[in-house]
C-alpha positions in Angstrom: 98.1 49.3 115.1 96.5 45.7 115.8 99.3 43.0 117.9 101.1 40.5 115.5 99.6 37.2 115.7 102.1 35.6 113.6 105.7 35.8 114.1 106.9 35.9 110.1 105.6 36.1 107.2 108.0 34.3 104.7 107.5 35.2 101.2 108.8 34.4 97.7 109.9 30.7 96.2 108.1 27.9 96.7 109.4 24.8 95.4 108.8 20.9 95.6 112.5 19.2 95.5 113.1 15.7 93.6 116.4 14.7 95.7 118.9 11.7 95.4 120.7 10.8 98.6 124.5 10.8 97.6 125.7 8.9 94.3 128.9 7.1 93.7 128.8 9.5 90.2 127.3 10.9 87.7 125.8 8.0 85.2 127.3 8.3 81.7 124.8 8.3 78.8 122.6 5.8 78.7 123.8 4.0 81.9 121.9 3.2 84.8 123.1 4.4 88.6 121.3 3.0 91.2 120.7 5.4 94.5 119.8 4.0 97.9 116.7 6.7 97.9 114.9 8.9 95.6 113.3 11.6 97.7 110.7 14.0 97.2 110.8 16.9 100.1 109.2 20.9 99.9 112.0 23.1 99.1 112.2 27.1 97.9 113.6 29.8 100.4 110.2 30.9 101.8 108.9 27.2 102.1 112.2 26.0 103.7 112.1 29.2 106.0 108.6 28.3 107.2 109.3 25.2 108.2 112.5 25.6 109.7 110.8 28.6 111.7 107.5 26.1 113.1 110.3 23.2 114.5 111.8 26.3 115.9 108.5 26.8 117.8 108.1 30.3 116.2 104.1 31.0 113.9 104.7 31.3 110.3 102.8 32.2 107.6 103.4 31.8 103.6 103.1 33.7 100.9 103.9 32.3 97.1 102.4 30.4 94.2 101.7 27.0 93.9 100.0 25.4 90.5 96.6 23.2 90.7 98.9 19.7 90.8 99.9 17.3 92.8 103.1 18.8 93.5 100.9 21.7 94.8 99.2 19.9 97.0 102.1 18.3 98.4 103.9 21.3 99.4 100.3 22.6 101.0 100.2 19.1 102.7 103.5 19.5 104.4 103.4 22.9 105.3 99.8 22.7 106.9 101.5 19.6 109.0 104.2 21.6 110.3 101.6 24.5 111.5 102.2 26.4 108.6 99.5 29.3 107.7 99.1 28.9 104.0 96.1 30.7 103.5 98.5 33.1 101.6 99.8 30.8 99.0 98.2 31.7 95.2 97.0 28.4 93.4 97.9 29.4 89.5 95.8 27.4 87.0 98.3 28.5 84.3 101.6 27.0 85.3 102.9 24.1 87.2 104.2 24.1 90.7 107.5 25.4 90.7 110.2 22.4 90.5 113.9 21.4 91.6 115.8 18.1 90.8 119.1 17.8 93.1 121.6 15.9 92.5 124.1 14.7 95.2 127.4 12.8 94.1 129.3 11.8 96.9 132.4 14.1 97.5 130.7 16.8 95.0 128.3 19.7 95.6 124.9 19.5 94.7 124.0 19.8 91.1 120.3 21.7 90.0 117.9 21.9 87.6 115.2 24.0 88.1 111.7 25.0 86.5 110.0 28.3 87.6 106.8 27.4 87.0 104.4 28.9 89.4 107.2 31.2 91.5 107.6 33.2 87.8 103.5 34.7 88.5 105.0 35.4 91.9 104.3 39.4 92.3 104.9 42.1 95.3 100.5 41.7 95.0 101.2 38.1 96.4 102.1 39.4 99.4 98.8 39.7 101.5 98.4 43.2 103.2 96.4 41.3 105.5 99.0 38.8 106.3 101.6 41.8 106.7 99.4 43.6 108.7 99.6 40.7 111.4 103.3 40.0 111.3 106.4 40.8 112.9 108.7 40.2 110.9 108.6 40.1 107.0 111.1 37.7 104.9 111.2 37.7 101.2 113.5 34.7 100.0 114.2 34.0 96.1 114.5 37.6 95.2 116.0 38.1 91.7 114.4 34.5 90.5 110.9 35.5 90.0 110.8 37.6 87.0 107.4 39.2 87.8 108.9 40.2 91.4 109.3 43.9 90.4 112.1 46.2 92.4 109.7 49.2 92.8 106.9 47.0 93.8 108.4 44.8 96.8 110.4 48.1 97.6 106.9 49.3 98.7 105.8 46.6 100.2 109.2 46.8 102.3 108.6 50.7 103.2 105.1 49.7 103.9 106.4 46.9 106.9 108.7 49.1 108.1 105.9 52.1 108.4 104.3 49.1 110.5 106.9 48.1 112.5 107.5 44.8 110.6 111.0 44.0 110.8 112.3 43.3 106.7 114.5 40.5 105.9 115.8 40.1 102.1 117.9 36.9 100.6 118.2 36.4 97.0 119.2 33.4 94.9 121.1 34.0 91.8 120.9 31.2 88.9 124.7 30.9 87.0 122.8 32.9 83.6 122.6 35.7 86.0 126.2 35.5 87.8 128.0 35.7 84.8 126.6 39.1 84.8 128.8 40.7 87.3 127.6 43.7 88.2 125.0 44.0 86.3 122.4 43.0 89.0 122.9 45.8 91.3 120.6 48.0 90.0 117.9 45.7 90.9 118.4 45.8 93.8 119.2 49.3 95.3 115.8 50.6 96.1 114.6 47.2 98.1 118.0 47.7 99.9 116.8 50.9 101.0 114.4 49.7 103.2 116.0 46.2 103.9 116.4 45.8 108.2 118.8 42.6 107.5 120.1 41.3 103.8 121.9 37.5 103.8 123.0 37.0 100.4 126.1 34.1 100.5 129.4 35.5 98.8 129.2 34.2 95.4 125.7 35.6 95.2 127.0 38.8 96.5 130.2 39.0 94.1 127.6 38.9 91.7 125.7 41.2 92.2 128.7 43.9 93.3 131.6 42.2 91.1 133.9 42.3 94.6 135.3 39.5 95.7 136.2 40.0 99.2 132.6 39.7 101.5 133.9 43.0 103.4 133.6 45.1 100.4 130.3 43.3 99.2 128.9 44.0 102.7 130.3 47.6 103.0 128.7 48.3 99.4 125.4 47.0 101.2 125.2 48.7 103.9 126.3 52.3 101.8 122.9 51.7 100.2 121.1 51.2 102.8 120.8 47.8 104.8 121.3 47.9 108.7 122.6 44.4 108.9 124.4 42.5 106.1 125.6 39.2 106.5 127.3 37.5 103.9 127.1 33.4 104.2 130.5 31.8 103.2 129.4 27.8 103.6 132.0 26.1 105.7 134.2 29.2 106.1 131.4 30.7 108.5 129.5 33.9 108.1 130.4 37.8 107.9 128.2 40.4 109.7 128.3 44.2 109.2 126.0 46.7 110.7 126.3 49.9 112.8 129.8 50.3 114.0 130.2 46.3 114.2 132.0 43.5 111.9 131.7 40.4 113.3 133.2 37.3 111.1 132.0 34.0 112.7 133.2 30.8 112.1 131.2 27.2 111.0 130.3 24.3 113.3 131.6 21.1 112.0 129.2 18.4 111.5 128.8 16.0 108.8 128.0 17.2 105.6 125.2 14.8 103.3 123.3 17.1 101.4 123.9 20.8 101.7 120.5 21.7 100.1 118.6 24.3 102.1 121.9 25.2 104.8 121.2 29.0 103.4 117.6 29.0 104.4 117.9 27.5 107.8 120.8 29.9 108.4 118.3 32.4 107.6 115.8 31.2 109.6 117.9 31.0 113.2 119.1 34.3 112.2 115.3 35.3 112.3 115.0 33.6 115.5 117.7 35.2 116.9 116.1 38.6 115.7 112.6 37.8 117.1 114.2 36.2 120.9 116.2 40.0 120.8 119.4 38.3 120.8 122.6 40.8 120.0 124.2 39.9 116.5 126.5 37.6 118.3 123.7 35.8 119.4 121.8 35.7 116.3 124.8 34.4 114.6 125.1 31.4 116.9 121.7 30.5 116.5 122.0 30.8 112.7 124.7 29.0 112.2 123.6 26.3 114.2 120.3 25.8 112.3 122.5 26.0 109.0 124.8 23.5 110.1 122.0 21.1 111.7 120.9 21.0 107.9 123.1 19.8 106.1 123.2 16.6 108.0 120.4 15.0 106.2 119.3 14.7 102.6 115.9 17.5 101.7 116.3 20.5 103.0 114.4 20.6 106.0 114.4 17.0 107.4 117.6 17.5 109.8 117.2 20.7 110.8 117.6 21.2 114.7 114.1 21.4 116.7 114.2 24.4 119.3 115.3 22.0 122.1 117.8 20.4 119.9 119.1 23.7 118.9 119.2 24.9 123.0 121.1 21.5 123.5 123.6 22.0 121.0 124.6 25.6 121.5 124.9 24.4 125.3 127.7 22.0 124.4 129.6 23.5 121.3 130.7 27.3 120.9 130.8 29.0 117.9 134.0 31.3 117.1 133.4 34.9 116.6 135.8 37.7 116.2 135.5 41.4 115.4 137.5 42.2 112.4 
């Protein structure tokens, strides 16, 4: 088996984001509210997870669909500046690049509107064997919003990494047509979770998909089918981690909040960090929490987070609460 020459390969949404830094409200129809800045920033979990990865000083590679537009060519753009390998992003001739308009209202959380666009041609194919075969660790982010995303295919794919060596990592995003369906989504997910190293759903996407409210139960019912490590993401109310004879509930750094967009992904990717430095869970929870609270300081959802020596300087100066429970 050939050395990894790239650290992750971070599958699955790729999105370009249309954000509004924080409005007094909502206009009513037909008025006009002005905003201090319109901004237009690359967004999607695998995108957001790419980047946040490369000013973490770890390689990255991408792999998603993107149409033949200028919002394609934007998200190429910025990924390729932040060292990015995009060599595994599809360019669809059928569809648009995939699209999100945020938002923010001061004192309110974010409000979206989404187009699939490219990320619904997104398949378990799109995920380069090639790619895989020089990784460390694979992440798939977006699962459950690309309809052509089959369960028995990416379960497969996720076997097939973990017959390699690759590390597996699994988040899913869950739009409110699908939440109101408690329960229901389960099913969809119980063969991936099979071969899923780490799962880091947040605990309304979990109580969706198990119809139990309290995170211990939604990570207990994860890890009965399989996953090693589930952590549920609870915002500001910190994190939960169960794995092998450990539960670990960790608490949130305060910092200001201006925009929470993409405070999932970059949780996710200092939890990948943490994974790939061979830090204990503890240590992969600091780190993670860190890079998700480092987020949510600036409006897009990669522009505050922490570089690696930012990150070391913050952890060196602030402590993270952790308990076993």
């Amino acid at each position: 088996m050939p050395d990894p020459s790239i650290d992750v390969l971070s599958a699955g949404v790729v999105v370009a984001d249309h954000l509004c830094v924080p409005i007094p409200h909502l206009p009513e129809p037909g008025e006009l509210v002005m905003a201090d800045r319109l901004v237009l920033e690359i967004g999607g979990c695998a995108s957001n997870v790419a980047v946040d990865l490369a000013k973490m000083e770890r390689s990255c590679a991408v792999a998603g669909c993107v149409g033949r537009d200028v919002f394609g060519r934007f998200v190429i753009d910025v990924l390729t500046r932040h060292g990015v390998e995009t060599s595994g992003l599809r360019i669809t001739d059928d569809a648009d690049t995939s699209q999100t308009l945020i938002l923010n209202v001061t004192g309110q959380d974010r409000r979206f509107i989404h187009s699939f666009g490219a990320n619904a041609r997104f398949g378990a194919r799109d995920i380069p064997v090639e790619l895989l075969s020089r990784a460390r660790l694979l992440y798939v982010g977006g699962y459950l919003l690309m309809p052509a995303l089959e369960q028995d295919a990416l379960a497969g794919v996720f076997r097939t990494a973990r017959e390699r060596g690759v590390v597996t990592v699994l988040d899913v995003a869950v739009p409110s047509q699908m939440a109101a369906r408690r329960g229901h989504l389960l099913g969809q997910l119980t063969r991936v979770l099979a071969h899923t190293d780490v799962f880091l759903p947040n605990d309304d996407e979990a109580r969706a998909i198990t119809d139990r409210a309290d995170p211990l139960d939604q990570a207990k019912t994860f890890r009965d089918l399989g996953v090693k490590t589930a952590v549920i993401t609870m915002g500001g109310r910190g994190a939960l981690l169960v794995g092998e004879g450990l539960r670990l509930c960790a608490g949130a750094f305060a910092v200001e909040c201006v925009d929470g967009s993409g405070g999932g992904d970059a949780f996710d990717a200092g939890f990948i960090v943490g994974l790939l430095d061979g830090r204990d869970p503890r240590g992969c929870l600091e780190i993670a929490s860190a890079l998700g609270a480092s987020c949510v300081r600036a409006v897009g959802t990669t522009p505050g987070v922490f570089t690696r020596a930012e990150c070391e300087e913050f952890l060196a100066t602030h402590r993270l609460p952790i308990e076993e429970v």
